[in-house]
N, C-alpha and C positions, 0 to 999 in steps of 0.2 A: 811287734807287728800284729794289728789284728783283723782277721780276714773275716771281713762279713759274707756270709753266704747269702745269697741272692735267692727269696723265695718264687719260684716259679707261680703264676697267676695259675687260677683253676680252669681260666679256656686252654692256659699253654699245657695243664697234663694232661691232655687228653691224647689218646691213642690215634692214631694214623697209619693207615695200611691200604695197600696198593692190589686188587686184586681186576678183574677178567670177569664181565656181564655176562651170569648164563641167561638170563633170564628177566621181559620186558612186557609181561605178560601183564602186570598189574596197575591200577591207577597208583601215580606218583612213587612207586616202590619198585626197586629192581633187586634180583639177586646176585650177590657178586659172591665169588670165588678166591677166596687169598691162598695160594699155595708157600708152602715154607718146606725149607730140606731139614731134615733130620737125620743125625746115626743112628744104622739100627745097634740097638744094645748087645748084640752077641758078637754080630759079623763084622760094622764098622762102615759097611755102607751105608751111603748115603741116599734117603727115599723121602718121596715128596710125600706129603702130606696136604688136604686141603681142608676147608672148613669151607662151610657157604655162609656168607651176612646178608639181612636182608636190611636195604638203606634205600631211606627216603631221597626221591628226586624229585623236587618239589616242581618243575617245568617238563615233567617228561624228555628231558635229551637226550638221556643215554641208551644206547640201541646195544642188541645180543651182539657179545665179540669185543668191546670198546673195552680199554685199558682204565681203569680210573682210581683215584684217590678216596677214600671215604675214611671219616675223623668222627670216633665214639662221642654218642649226646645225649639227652635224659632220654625214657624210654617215651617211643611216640606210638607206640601199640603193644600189643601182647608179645610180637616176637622180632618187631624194630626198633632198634638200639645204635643206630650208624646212619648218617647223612652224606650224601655225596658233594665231596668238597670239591671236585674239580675231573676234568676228565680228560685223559693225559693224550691219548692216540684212540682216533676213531678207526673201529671196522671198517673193512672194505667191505663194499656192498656189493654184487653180481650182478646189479643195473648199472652200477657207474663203470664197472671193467668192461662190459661189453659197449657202455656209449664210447668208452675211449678207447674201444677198436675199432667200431663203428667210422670214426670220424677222424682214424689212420688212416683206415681204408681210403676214404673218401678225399682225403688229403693226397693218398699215391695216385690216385688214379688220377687227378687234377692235373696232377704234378707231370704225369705219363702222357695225359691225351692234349 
């Protein structure tokens, strides 16, 4: 029996991690936030831990709050090293909650008169 092992392509080792947009401040670059659990070494609990990446969005989408994917790539400046592959759950925004009370409202009251 002999088992060939199947070399992985150099896009597929690339890293992938799923972090939380603090920050939308810059052209095409956003900072995103990966949080991971750790034990602590004495006690045994469990404590999050974060890092901040800063990752190129080359369309500007992603807004403060959105959940997203970002996959490790050659370095595209001094301190971007990660691209945004894809963005899983968008922030809610506090214009769109208050349209879609707005237009409950306006809906019961329809409904009532």
């Amino acid at each position: 029996m002999t088992e060939q092992k199947q070399e992985k392509k150099w896009h597929e080792k690339r890293k992938h991690l799923v972090g939380v947009v603090v920050s939308d401040k810059m052209d095409k670059t956003v900072v995103v936030r990966v949080d991971r659990k750790v034990p602590h070494p004495l006690y045994g609990k469990h404590i999050i831990k974060s890092k901040k990446y800063y990752a190129h969005d080359e369309h500007n989408e992603c807004r403060v709050g959105d959940i997203v994917m970002i996959r490790e790539t050659r370095p595209l400046s001094k301190t971007k090293r990660w691209v945004v592959v894809k963005i899983l759950q968008r922030a809610k925004r506090p214009e769109e909650e208050i349209a879609k009370k707005q237009q409950q409202q306006q809906e019961q009251e329809q409904q009532q008169g």
